[in-house]
VONURO-58275 format. One record per residue (C-alpha): residue in one letter; y, z, x. Coordinates in steps of 0.02 Angstrom, whole numbers, padded with zeros to 5 digits, always signed. Layout:
REM VONURO-58275
aYZX;...
REM end
This chain:
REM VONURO-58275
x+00446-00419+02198;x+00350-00381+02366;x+00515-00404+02466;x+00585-00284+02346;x+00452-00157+02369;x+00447-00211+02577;x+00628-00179+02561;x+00593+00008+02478;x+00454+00036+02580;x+00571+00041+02746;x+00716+00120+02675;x+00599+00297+02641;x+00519+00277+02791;x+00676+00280+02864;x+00730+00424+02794;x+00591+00513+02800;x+00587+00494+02997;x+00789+00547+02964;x+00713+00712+02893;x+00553+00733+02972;x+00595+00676+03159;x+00510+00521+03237;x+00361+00575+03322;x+00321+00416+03424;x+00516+00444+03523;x+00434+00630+03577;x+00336+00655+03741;x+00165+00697+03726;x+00158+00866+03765;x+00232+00972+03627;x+00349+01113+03674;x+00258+01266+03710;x+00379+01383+03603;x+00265+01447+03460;x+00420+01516+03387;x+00516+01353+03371;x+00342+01264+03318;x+00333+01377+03179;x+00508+01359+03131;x+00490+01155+03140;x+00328+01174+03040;x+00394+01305+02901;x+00559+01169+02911;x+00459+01022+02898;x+00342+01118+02740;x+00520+01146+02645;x+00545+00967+02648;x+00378+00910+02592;x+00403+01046+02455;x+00548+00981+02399;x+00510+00811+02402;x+00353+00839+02296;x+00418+00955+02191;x+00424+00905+01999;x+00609+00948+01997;x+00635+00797+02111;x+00522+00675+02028;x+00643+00717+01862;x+00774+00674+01961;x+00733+00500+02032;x+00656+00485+01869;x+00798+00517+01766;x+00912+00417+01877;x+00794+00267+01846;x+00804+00285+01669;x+00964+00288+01669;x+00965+00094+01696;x+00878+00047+01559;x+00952-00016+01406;x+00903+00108+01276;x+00951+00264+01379;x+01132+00176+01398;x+01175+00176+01215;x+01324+00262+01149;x+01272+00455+01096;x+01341+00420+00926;x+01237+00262+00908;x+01074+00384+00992;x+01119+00510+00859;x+01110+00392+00711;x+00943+00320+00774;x+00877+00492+00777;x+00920+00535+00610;x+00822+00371+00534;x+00669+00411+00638;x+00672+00589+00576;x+00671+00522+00400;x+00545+00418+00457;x+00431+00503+00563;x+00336+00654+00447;x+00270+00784+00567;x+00092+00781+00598;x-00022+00946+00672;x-00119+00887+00800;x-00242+00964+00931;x-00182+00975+01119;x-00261+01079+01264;x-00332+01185+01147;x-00158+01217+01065;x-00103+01153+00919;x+00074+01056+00911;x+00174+00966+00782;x+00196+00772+00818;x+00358+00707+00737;x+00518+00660+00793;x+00566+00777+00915;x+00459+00672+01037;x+00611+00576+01079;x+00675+00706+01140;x+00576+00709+01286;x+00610+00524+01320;x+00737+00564+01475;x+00878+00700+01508;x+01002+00579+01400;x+00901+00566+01235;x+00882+00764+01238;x+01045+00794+01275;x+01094+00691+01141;x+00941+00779+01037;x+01014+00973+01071;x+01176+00923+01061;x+01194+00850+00868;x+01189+00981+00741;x+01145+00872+00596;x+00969+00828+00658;x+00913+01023+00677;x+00987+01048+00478;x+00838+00972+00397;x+00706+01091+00457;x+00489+01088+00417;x+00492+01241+00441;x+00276+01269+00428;x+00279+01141+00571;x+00379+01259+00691;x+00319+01405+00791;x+00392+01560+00743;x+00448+01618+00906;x+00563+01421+00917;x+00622+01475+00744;x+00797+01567+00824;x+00826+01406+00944;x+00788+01271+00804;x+00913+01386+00720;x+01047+01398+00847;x+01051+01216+00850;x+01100+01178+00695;x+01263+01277+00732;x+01325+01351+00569;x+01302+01183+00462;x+01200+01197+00289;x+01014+01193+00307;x+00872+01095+00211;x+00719+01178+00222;x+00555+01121+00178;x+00396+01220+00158;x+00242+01093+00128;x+00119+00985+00204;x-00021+01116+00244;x-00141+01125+00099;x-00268+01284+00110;x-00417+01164+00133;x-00331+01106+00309;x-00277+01275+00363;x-00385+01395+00360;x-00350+01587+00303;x-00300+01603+00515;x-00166+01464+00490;x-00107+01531+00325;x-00066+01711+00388;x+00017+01606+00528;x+00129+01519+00411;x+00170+01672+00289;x+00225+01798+00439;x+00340+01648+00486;x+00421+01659+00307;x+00492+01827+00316;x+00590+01751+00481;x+00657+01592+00381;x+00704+01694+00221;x+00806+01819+00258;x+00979+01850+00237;x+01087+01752+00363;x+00965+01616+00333;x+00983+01625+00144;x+01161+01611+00161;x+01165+01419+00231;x+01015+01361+00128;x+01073+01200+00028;x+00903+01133-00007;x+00752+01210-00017;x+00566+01128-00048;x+00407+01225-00080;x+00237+01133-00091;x+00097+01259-00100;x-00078+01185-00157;x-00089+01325-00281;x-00002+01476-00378;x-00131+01576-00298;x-00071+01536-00105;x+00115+01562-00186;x+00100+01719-00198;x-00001+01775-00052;x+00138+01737+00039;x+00245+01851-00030;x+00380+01697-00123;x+00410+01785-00268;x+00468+01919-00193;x+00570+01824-00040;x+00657+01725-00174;x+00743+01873-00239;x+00850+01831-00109;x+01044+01768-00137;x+01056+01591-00104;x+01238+01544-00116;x+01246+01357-00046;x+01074+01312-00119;x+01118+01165-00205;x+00920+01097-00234;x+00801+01216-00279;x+00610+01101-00281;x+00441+01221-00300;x+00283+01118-00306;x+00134+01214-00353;x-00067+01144-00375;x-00163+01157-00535;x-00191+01345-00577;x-00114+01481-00676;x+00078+01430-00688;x+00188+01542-00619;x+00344+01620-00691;x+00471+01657-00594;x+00556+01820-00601;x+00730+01858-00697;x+00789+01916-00537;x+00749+01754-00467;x+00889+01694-00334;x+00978+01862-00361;x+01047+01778-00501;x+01164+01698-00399;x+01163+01531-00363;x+01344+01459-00417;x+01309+01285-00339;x+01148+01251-00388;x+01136+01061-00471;x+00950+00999-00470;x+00804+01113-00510;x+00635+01034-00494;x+00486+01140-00542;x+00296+01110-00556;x+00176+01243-00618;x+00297+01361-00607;x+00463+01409-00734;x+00615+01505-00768;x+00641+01590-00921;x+00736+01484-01032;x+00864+01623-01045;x+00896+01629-00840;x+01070+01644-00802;x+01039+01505-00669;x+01043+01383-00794;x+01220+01361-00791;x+01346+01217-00818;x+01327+01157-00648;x+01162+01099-00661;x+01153+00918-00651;x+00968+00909-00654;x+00815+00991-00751;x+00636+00928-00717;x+00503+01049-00763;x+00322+00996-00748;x+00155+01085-00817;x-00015+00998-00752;x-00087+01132-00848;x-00009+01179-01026;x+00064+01359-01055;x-00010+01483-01164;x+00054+01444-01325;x+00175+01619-01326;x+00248+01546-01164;x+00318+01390-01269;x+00514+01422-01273;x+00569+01411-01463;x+00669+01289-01530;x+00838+01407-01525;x+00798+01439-01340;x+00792+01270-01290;x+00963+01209-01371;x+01045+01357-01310;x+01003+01320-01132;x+01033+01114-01170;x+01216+01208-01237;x+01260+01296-01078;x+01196+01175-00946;x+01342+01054-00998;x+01356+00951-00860;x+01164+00903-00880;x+01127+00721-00813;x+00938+00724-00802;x+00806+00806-00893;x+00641+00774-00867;x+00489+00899-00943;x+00307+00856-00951;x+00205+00978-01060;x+00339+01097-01092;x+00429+01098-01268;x+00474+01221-01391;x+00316+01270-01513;x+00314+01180-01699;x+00204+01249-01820;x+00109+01082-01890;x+00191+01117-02071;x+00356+01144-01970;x+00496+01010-01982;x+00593+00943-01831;x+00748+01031-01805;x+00921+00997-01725;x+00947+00991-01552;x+01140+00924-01476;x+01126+00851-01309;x+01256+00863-01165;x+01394+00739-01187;x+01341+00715-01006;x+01170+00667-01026;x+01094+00508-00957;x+00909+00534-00949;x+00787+00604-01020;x+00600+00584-01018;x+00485+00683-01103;x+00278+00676-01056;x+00138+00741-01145;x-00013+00722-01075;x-00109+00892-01152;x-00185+00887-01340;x-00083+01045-01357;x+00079+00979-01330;x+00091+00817-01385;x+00144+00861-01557;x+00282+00990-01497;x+00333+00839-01385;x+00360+00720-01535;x+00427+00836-01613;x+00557+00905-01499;x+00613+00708-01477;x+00623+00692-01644;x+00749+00838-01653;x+00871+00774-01520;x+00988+00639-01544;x+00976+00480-01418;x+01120+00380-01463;x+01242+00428-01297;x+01070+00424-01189;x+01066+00281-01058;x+00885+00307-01018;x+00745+00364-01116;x+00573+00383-01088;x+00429+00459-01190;x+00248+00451-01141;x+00106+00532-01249;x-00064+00536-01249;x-00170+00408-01372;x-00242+00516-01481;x-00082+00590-01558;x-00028+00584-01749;x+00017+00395-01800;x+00167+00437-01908;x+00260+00544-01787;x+00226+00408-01662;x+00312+00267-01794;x+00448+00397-01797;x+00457+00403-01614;x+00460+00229-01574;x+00571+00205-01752;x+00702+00342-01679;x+00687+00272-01508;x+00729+00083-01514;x+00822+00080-01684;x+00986+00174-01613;x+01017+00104-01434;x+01177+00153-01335;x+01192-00038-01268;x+01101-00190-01363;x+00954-00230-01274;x+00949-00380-01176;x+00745-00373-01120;x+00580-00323-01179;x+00427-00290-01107;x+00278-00279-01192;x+00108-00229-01138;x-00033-00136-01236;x+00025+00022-01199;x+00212+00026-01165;x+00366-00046-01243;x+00520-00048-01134;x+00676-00135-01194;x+00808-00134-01072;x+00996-00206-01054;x+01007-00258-00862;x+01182-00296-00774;x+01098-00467-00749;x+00934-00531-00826;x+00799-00548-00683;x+00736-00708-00622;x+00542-00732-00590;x+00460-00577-00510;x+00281-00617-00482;x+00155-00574-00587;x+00236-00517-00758;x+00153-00340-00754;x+00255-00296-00606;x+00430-00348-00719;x+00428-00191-00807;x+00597-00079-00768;x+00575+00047-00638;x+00559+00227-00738;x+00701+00267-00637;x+00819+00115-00687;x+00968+00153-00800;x+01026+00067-00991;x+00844+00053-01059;x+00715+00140-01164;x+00526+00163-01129;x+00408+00225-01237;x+00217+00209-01153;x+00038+00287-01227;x-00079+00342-01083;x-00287+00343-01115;x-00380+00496-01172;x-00531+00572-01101;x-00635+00477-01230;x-00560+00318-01235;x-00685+00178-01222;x-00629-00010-01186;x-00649-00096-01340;x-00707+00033-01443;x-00521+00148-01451;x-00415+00153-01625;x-00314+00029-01581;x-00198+00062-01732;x-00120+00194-01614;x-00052+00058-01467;x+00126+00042-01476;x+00108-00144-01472;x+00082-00148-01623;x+00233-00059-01682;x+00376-00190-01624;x+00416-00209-01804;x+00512-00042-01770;x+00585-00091-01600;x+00778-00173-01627;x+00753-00350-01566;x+00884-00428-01617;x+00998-00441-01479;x+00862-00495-01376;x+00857-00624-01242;x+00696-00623-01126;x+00542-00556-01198;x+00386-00522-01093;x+00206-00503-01161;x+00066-00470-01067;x-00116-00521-01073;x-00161-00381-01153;x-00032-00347-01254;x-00059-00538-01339;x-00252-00511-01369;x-00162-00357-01493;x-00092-00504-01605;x-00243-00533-01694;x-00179-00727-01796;x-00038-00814-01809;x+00049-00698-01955;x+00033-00559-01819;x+00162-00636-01703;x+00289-00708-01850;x+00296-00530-01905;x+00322-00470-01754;x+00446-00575-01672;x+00514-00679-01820;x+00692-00567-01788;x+00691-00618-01628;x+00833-00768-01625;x+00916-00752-01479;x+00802-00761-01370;x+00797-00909-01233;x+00682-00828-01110;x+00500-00814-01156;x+00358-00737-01030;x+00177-00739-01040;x-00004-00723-00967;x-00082-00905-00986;x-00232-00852-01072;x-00326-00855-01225;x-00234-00725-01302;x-00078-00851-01337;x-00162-00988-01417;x-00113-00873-01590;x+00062-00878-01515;x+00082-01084-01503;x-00003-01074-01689;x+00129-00968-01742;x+00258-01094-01661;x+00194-01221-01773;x+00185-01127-01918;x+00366-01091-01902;x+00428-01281-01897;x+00482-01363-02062;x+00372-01486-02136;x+00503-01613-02142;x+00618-01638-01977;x+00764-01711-02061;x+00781-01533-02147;x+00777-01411-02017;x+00852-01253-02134;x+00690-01256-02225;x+00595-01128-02130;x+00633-01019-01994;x+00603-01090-01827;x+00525-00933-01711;x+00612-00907-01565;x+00737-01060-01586;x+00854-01069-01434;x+00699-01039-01345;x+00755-01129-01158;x+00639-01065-01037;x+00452-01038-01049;x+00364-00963-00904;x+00188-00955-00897;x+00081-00843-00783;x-00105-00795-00712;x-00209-00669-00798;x-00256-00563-00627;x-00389-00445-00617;x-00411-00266-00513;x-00433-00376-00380;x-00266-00460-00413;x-00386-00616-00419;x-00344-00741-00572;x-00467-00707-00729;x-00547-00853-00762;x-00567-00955-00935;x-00721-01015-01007;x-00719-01220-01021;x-00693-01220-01219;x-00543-01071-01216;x-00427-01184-01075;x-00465-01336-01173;x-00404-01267-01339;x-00256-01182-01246;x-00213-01344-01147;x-00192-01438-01319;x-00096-01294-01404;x+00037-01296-01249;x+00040-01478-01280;x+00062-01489-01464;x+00203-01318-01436;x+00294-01423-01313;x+00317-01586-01414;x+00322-01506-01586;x+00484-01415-01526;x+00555-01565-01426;x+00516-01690-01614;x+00615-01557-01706;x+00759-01524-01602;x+00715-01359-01539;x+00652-01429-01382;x+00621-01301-01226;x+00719-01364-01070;x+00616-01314-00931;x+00424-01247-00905;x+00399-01129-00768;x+00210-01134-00704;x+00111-01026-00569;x+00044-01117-00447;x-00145-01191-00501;x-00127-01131-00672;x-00119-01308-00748;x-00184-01466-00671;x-00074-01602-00614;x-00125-01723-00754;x-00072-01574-00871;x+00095-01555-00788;x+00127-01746-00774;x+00097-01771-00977;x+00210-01621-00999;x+00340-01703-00881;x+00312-01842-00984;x+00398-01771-01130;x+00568-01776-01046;x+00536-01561-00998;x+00550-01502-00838;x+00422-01418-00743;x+00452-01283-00619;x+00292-01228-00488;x+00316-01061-00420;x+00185-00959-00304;x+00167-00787-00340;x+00246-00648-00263;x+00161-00487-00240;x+00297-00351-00237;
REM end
């Protein structure tokens, strides 16, 4: 390395003496000329100039960038890179010499000449735009970039609290530049976070959105708790012929809005504070639109349903032949019963995925209906079921799932197709322990189609529901197919092995005399109770003893009457190794897993 830089050290001294002249070959006595000194001095200046100017540096720069490996990628392969950090990267205000800049991806384009050339020269990465991120006056060059391709604009990220009114007026002059008509006219998507309905309109949106969108294919307004917004019947111009998801939060269109058309693939309306009762659509509203969106996938609606008088009957709704989802959340005291009873109305047989969620204190017939109307008519036989104190999901997946960690986390994704949830979120006043817990769904599974089952999960406190023996038998007892069971190792379960027992005819020769519960049973898996902390709950001395001889007396009453459960899958440190070697004992095999945190 110091030959290398001997070696570079020479070769500019070299040619600087090539540029500047080599004093030491020169006589001592300088010529005499003052107008050739000045010219060899103003000469001698231009090259110094030059040489330090930042133009130069760039340049010797750039060329030794040029030899690294990450500047000598393909620009396709630059491009692609690009586009993942931008999806990546949010953009970020930060505080710089007093000015204040947005920190995202664009830094790479300042990386060397070839990374911005790449940068400014692919259209696709200047399409998907924040536009409250970039200065108004960059607005036409960001623009220009993107060529004529479709845009995806999103307005978000600054909430009022992290403005300030000066950064706010900042942000609303830039709007009229980013809605207006040529812009309007390549809009595809278009986002709108605004931290209330109060900020919406001081910047003028309902009035800009008047504006024809004819590409706008995603429409998403996001507005904070406060009065809910209703957009205008003029909204869009009208016009919007490709429109397919429309995702709104505090904010709705009339029910009657022409833009809810048959090429909407998507609904999801959201109320985090319920309407005025007048503002409730009525049940004739809400079919007709269901009628003439008939390419509907998706609908999702929390707190928004059509009114019901409480003397007033459910009615009739038809559902898109199209329809795949639907979920339906009430989470208001005022709208829980128009939920219920808007499900009730609607038929669910051709529905891959439903989901209801209410809040606990609602009416407990309508929620046996619910659950009844629910699970009794699924489109495919469910294969799973989850069951925790507060939600029910049974579920038919392509493939049953192995072990996933701690059971809690097995629950199907809400977004996860072929199964139904139904789940009962806490009140304002509920107290642990001291709730109606008559209300839990838990304690509705007689009403849940089991039949078909294969893997059943219960959770910790799901079991501590089941309040004997009798509890479980009832529950489970049409349960026949299944050869998967799941549960928290705790107290809770020692009903569970009673019921097992229970179950088993008194006489082992005759078998057909009672009804074995769960009798393929194959696989029993058996998992910590974890706290908040995700740390394991522990048992008092007495509860794991009597637990310890239920397992055992489960385990070879099943294996004595020929029922016997093939394999025993155990958390690591749940049971100790004596425990595990008498279980081996009994011809079953044990399986030790460590848990996975997903």
């Amino acid at each position: 390395m110091l030959q290398d830089a001997s070696a570079s050290e020479e070769a500019w001294r070299a040619f600087i003496l090539a540029r500047f002249g080599d004093t030491s070959t020169r006589k001592s006595g300088r010529s005499r000329d003052p107008v050739a000194t000045a010219a060899r001095l103003a000469l001698l200046d231009e090259e110094l100039r030059v040489l330090q100017h930042p133009k130069t540096i760039a340049l010797a720069k750039r060329q030794r960038n040029s030899a690294t490996p990450a500047c000598t990628l393909p620009p396709e392969m630059l491009a692609r890179i690009f586009s993942f950090a931008q999806s990546a990267w949010p953009s970020k205000r930060q505080a710089l010499n007093h000015k204040e800049i947005s920190i995202h991806w664009l830094l790479l384009s300042h990386v060397c000449s070839n990374w911005r050339e790449v940068a400014l020269s692919s259209p696709a990465l200047w399409c998907r735009l924040p536009c409250y991120d970039i200065a108004k006056s960059a607005i036409p060059y960001v623009l220009a970039r993107s060529r004529l391709n479709n845009l995806l604009l999103t307005f978000g990220g600054w909430k009022l609290g992290a403005m300030g009114s000066n950064r706010v007026q900042r942000a609303s002059a830039s709007l009229n530049t980013w809605i207006c008509q040529p812009v309007c006219q390549r809009i595809r998507e278009l986002w709108i976070d605004e931290d209330s309905s109060v900020q919406f309109e001081r910047k003028n949106w309902p009035s800009l959105l008047r504006c024809e969108m004819p590409a706008l294919k995603s429409l998403t307004i996001m507005l904070g708790p406060g009065p809910v917004v209703t957009l205008s019947d003029d909204f869009l111009a009208c016009n919007a012929p490709y429109l397919l998801n429309i995702g709104l939060m505090n904010c709705f269109i009339p029910w009657t809005s022409p833009l809810l058309t048959p090429t909407v693939k998507s609904l999801e309306l959201h109320m985090s504070k319920p309407l005025d009762v007048s503002a409730f659509p009525t049940l004739q509203e809400f079919s007709d639109a269901l009628t003439r969106m008939s390419a509907l996938q998706t609908l999702l609606l929390t707190d928004i349903f059509p009114a019901f008088n409480q003397n007033q009957s459910e009615g009739t709704i038809i559902l898109p032949k199209s329809l795949l989802s639907v979920r339906f959340t009430a989470s208001a005291v005022v709208t829980v019963h128009n939920c219920l009873m808007t499900f009730l109305s609607i038929s669910t047989t051709n529905v891959a995925f439903d989901s209801l969620c209410v809040r606990g204190d609602a009416d407990r017939s309508l929620i046996a209906r619910a659950i009844s109307h629910l699970f009794q008519s699924p489109s495919k036989p469910p294969r799973e079921l989850f069951v925790a104190s507060r939600v029910i999901v049974a579920s038919s997946p392509a493939q049953s799932a192995t072990f996933m960690g701690d059971i809690t986390s097995s629950v199907p994704s809400e977004l996860a197709m072929d199964h139904r949830r139904f789940e009962m979120t806490r009140t304002d006043t509920d107290i642990p322990g001291n709730g109606d817990q008559t209300l839990l769904p838990a304690l509705y599974l007689p009403l849940v189609y089991i039949d078909s089952l294969r893997c059943i999960t219960v959770t910790a406190d799901a079991a501590r529901l089941f309040r004997n023996a009798e509890d479980w038998r009832t529950a489970f007892s049409r349960a026949t197919q299944v050869s998967d069971l799941r549960l928290h190792y705790c107290p809770a379960i020692f009903n569970l092995f009673c019921a097992f027992a229970l179950s088993l005819p008194a006489d082992p020769v005759e078998p057909s005399a009672s009804e074995v519960l769960f009798p393929v049973l194959k696989s029993l898996q058996l998992h910590h109770e974890r706290g908040g902390n995700r740390a394991p709950v522990t048992m008092i001395e007495d509860e794991a003893a009597r637990l310890q001889l239920a397992t055992a007396a489960f385990i070879q009453a099943r294996s004595l009457y020929g029922t016997s459960v093939g394999e025993l899958v155990v958390e690591e440190g749940l049971m100790e190794e004596d425990q595990i070697g008498a279980i081996k004992g009994m011809g079953i095999r044990v399986v030790s897993i460590v848990e996975m945190l997903l």
